[in-house]
N, C-alpha and C positions, 0 to 999 in steps of 0.2 A: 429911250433913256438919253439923259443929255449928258453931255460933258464938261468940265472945267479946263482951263490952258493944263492943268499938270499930265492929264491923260494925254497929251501932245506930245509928251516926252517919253514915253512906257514905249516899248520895243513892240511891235505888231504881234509875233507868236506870245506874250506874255498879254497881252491887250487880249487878244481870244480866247486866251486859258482860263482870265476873269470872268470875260463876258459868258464863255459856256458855265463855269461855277455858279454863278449868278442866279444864269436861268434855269438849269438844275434844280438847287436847292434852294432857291426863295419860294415855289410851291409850295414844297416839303414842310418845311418851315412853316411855311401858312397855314396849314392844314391841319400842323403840330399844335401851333399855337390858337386856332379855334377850335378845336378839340378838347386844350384845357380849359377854355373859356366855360364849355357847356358843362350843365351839372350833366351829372347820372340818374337823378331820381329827381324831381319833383315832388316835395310833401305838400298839398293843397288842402287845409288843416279849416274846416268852418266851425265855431261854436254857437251851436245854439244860444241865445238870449246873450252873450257875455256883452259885460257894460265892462267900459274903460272905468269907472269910476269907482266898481266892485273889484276889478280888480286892480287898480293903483293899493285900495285901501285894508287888503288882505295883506300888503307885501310883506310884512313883518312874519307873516304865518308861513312865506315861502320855502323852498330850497331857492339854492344856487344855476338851477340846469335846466328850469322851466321859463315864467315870464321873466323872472330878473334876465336872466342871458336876452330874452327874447328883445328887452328895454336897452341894455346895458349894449348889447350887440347889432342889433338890427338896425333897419331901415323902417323909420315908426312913422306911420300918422297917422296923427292922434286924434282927428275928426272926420271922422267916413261918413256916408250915408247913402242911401239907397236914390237911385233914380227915379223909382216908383212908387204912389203913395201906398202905405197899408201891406209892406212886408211881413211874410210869413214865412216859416220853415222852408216851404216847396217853393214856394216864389224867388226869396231866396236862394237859395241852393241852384235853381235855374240859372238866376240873373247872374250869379257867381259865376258857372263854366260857361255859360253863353258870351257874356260880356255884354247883354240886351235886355232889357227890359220886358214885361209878362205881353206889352203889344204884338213883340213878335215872336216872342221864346214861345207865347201861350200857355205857361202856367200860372195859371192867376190864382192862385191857391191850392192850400191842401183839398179843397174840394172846390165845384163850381156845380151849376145846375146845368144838365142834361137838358136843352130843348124840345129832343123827340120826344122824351117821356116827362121831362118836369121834375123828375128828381134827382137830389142831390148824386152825386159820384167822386170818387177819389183820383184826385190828378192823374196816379199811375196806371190806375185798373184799366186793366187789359185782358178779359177772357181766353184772348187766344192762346195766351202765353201761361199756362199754369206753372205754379208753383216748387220749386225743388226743398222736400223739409220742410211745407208750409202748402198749407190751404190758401194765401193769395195768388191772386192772378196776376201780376203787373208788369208792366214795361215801359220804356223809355219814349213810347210810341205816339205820345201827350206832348211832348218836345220836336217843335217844329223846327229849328235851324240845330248849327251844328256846334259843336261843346270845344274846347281845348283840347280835351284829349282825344277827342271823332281826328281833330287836325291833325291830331299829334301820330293816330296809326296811318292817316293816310300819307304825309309825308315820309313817313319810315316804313311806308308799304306793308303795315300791319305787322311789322318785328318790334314796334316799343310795346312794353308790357302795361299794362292800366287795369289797376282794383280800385276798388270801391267801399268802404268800409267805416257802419253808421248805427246806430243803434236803432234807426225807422228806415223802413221801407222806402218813402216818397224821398228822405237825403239820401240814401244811397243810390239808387237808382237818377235822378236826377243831376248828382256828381258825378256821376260815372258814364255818363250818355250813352250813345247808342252804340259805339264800336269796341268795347270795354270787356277785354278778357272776363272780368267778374265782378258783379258788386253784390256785399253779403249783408245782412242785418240781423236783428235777433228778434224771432217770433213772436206776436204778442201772447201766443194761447202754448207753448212748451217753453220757449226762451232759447230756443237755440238756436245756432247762426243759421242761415237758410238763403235762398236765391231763387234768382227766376229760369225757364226753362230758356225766355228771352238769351239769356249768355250761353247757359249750358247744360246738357241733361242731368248731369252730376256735380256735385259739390268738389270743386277742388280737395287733392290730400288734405293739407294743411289744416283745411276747415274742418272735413273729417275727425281729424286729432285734436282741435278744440275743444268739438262736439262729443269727443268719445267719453269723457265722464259726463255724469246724470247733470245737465245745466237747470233740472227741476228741481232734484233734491240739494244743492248745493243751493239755490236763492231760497229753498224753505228751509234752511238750516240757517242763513245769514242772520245777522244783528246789526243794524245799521244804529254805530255810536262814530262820536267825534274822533279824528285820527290821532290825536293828539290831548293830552290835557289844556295844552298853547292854546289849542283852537278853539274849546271851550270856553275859557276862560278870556280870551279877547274879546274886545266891547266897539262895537263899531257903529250899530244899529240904534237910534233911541232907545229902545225898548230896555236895551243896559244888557248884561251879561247872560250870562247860560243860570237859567232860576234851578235846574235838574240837568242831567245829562237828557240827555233823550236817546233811545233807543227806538228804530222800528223794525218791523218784522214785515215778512211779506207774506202774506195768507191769502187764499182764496182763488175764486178766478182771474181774478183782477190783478194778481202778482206782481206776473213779468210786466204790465204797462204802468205799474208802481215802482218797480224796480229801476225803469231807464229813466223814473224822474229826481231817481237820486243818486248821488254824488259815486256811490259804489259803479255805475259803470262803466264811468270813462277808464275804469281800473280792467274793463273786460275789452270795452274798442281797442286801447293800446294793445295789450295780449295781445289781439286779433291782429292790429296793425303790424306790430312785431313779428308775428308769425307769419302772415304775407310776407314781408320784406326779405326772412331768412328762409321761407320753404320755400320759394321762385328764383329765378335767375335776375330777381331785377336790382339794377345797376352793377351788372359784372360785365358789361360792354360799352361800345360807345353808344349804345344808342340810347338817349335819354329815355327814361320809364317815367310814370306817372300813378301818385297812390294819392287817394281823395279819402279823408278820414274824415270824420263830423262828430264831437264833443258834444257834450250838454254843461249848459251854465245857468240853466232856469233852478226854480224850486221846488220844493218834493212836493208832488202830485199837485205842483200848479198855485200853490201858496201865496200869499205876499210875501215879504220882506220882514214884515211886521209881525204876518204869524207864523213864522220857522226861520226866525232868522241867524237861528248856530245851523241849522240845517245848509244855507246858502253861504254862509263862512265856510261849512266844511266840504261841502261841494266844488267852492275855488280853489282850496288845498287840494284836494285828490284832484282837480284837473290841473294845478301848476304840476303837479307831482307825473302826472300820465303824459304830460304834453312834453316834462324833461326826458321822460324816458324814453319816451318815441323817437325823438331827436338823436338821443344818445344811440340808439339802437340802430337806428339809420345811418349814421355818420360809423360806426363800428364795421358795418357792413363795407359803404362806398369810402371814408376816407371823410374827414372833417373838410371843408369848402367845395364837397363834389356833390352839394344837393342842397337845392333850394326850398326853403321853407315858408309858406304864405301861410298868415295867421288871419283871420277877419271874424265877425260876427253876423250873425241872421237880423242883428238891428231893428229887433221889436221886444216887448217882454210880455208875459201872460198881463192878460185883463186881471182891473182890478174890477170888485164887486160891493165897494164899501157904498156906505149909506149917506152921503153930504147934509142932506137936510138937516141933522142938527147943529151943522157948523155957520147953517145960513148963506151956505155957498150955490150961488144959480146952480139949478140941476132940477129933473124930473124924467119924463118918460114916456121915450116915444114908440109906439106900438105899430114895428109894420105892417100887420092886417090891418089894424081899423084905418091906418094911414090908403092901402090898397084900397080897400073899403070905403071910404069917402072916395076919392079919387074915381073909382066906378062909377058910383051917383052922377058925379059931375059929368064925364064923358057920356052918361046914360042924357043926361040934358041937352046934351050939346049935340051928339050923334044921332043919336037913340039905342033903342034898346039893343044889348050885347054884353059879352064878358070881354070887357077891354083889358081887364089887365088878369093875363093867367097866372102867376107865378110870383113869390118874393122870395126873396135868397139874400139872407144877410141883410143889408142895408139897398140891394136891388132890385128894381121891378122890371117884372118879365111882360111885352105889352102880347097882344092876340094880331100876328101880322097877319092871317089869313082872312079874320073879321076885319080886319083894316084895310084891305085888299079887296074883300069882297063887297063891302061898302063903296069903294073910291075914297077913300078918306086921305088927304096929301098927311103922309106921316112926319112929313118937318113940320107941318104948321102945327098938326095933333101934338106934336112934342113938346113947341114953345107952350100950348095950351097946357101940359100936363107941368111943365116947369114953374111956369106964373100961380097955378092951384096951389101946388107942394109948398110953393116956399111960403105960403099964409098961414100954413101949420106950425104951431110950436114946435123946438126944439130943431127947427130944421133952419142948419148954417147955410147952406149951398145945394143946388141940385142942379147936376152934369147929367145931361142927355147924351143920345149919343151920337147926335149930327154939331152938338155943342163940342162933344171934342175932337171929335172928325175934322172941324172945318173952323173952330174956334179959334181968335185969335190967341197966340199963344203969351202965354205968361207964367211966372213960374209956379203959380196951382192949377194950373190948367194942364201942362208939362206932365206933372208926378201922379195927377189924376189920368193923362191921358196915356201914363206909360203902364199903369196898373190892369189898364182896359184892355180888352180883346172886343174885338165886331163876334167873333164865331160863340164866343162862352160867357161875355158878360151881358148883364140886362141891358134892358133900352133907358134906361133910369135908374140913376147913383145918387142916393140920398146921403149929405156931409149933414150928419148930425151934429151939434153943437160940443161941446167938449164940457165937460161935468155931466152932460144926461145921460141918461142909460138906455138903449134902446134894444127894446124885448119885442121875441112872435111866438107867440105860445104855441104854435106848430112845429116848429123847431125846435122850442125848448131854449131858445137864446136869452141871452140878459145878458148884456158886457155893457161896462160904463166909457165912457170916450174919453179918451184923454191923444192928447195932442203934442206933451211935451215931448223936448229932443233927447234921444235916448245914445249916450256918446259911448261908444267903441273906434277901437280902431282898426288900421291895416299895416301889419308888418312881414317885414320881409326880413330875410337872413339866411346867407348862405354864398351860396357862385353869384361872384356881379355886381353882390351888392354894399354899397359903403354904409357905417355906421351912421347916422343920421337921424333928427327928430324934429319932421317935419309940421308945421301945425295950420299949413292952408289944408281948408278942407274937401276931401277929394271924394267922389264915386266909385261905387263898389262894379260897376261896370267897367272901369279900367284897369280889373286886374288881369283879366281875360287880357286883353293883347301885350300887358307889360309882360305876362309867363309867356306867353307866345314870342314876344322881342327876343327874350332872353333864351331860349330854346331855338331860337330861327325856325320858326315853324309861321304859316300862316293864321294869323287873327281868325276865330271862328267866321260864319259868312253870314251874321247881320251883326257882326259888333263893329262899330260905326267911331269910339272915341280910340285918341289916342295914347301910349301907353303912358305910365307915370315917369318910368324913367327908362 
């Protein structure tokens, strides 16, 4: 400590009386004062499909306690996007609590192909771990590094609290990572909330008392109509107004995975979310908790815009409406500025499947078998006889490394061979190998394709189909049309730490991971690599 001339003049026993004060209570103090700094809970809030643009353009339909607060109050920016090309729900949701990309998180979709066997599988399935309330099998064991909230127990030696809580299996589970008291969802074949044995043999109380009335006969009793007459009757879409109410019902087997594509369940995630918050202990300590919720903002059973679109009006209403109460709910609990709230989107929207030809807009269709299919010929020419290429998945071809092997064949040179073939085909923009993104110089499509990729789970060949074609494998049953455009959401924040603000450089969904970490003093997951936002 330094001194000024006036401390010259202070009497020695009153100069030591200071100096012990001092050092006393400036700990003290410090300790006080980083303590209020930290929230108590963490809400880390993803919505499915939600666009910035649907929801600016609802806001007349709102309350007061949902996005308006979130706009009005927050910390906004208002152009996010993913680091990785061809985000999905699961992909997402990884890159989210990772703060990394599918390279090294390794979820590179809701499903990838299995190389031992060749067939398709679900990001999270996991046999070992059956099901609590549910015939799936799944766990977080698909997740190679470690999540915000993995950081969050191990810095608080496994005393911070962390749920999970999503309407699908692959969000909940991948928001909730591996060290996660519990992440719950709702079944697709009864509908009610359920878990993996991965967290715990039994269902928390809480979920219990969700679960105790009949979650069957309460969605086959439902009516799904507009919340409001407002909501009907507002016109945002070409198509013009509400021509009928619309009513749906959910019948069959198919119900409950009808049920979570409409607007009615973010009215069941909050409940749940609510109910966590107030059946646990969490944020009645100092030690910061963490609850991962996930929304839905797409269309009922996958729509366009075009064909249900009072449906997707009223779906941003009951989600403005779920996302103020949850908030509300939270902050009742901890105390208003003692919990931080992160708002983002999954930053893709369902395929469209319309028909362009008679608009005269470039488009047609490219077939990945017979694309495989030629492709064999050729290496059949070149090598000789073999099944060179085993596998297509999506837009990826799986090559035969053991024929390739067993041959001698140098598979970088076979690769440039298979890349110069492909791209002679219609319909084909681009084709990434996978020593092309390995070793490729980099640029920024090279970047989003190469952060999409995995060596262990994607093919040796990524076909960029053109953008208006549609590219179909009748094995699969695929047909999605390509489109390319920017699909704008944002990232908001509100709560402990954060100033109001609306910011419009646009930023990575991979830096929210170390800003909740900044703002918690916890360590950055261990491959997230950028720095935080603020």
């Amino acid at each position: 400590m330094s001194f000024n001339s006036s401390h010259k003049n202070l009497p020695v026993p009153l100069l030591w009386s200071l100096l012990t004060a001092i050092t006393v209570l400036s700990p003290a103090e410090g300790r006080a004062a980083a303590a209020d700094n930290l929230p108590r809970v963490v809400v880390n809030i993803l919505v499915d499909q939600l666009r910035t643009d649907y929801m600016n353009a609802f806001i007349p339909l709102y309350g007061e306690d949902g996005f308006v607060r979130l706009l009005k109050e927050g910390r906004v920016y208002t152009h996010a996007e993913y680091p990785h090309a061809h985000p999905d729900r699961a992909s997402a949701a990884a890159t989210l609590a990772t703060g990394t990309t599918p390279y090294n998180h390794g979820v590179v979709g809701l499903r990838r192909l299995d190389r031992a066997t060749l067939r398709p599988v679900r990001c999270a399935e996991d046999p070992a771990f059956p099901g609590v309330q549910t015939s799936d099998a799944v766990a977080p064991t698909c997740l190679g590094v470690s999540t915000v909230s993995d950081e969050l127990k191990v810095a608080t030696e496994g005393k911070a609290l962390v749920y999970s809580i999503a309407p699908y299996r692959d969000a909940a589970i991948l928001s909730a990572g591996h060290a996660a008291d519990c992440a719950v969802w709702l079944d697709d074949k009864t509908g009610r909330w359920c878990t993996t044995s991965y967290y715990a043999s039994v269902l928390p109380a809480w979920v219990n008392v969700l679960n105790s009335s009949s979650q069957a006969e309460k969605v086959a009793s439902l009516v799904w109509t507009p919340y409001n007459d407002l909501v009907g009757n507002f016109s945002y879409f070409l198509s013009g107004g509400m021509k009928k109410p619309f009513a749906h019902k959910f019948k069959g087997d198919g119900r409950f995975v009808a049920y979570k594509t409409s607007g009615l369940v973010n009215e069941d995630v909050c409940a749940a979310a609510s109910a966590c918050v107030n059946g646990t202990m969490m944020g009645t300590d100092a030690v910061t908790d963490y609850l991962a919720v996930t929304f839905y903002a797409g269309n009922f059973e996958h729509a366009t815009a075009g064909q249900a679109p009072m449906e997707l009006q009223d779906t941003y209403v009951r989600l403005d409406r779920a996302i103020g109460r949850l908030m509300k709910n939270v902050e009742t609990k901890v105390g208003k500025g003692n919990a931080l709230f992160v708002v983002t989107s999954t930053g893709y929207t369902d395929e469209e499947t319309a028909d362009l030809t008679p608009y005269r807009i470039p488009t047609g269709t490219f077939d990945m078998e017979r694309a495989a299919g030629l492709l064999n010929m050729y290496l059949v020419a070149v090598y000789g006889q073999g099944n060179y290429v085993e596998a297509t998945f999506g837009t990826q071809l799986y090559l035969n490394h053991k024929l390739v092997e067993d041959k001698q064949i140098n598979l970088a040179e076979m690769l440039e061979r298979v890349q110069d073939f492909l791209l002679q085909l219609s319909g084909v923009k681009d084709v990434y190998t996978s020593t092309r993104l390995m070793q490729g110089a980099w640029t920024p499509g090279i970047s989003r394709m190469r952060g999409a990729y995995h060596p262990k789970f994607s093919g040796d060949v990524l076909i960029e189909v053109a953008p208006g074609w549609h590219y179909v494998n009748p094995s699969t049953r695929e047909n999605k049309l390509v489109r390319e455009s920017y699909i704008p959401f944002p990232v908001i924040f509100l709560g402990t730490g954060c100033q109001t603000e609306t910011i419009g450089t646009a930023v990575t969904i991979d830096c929210i991971a170390p800003t909740v970490s900044k703002a918690i003093r916890i360590r950055a997951p261990n491959a997230c690599s950028v720095a935080p936002l603020f």
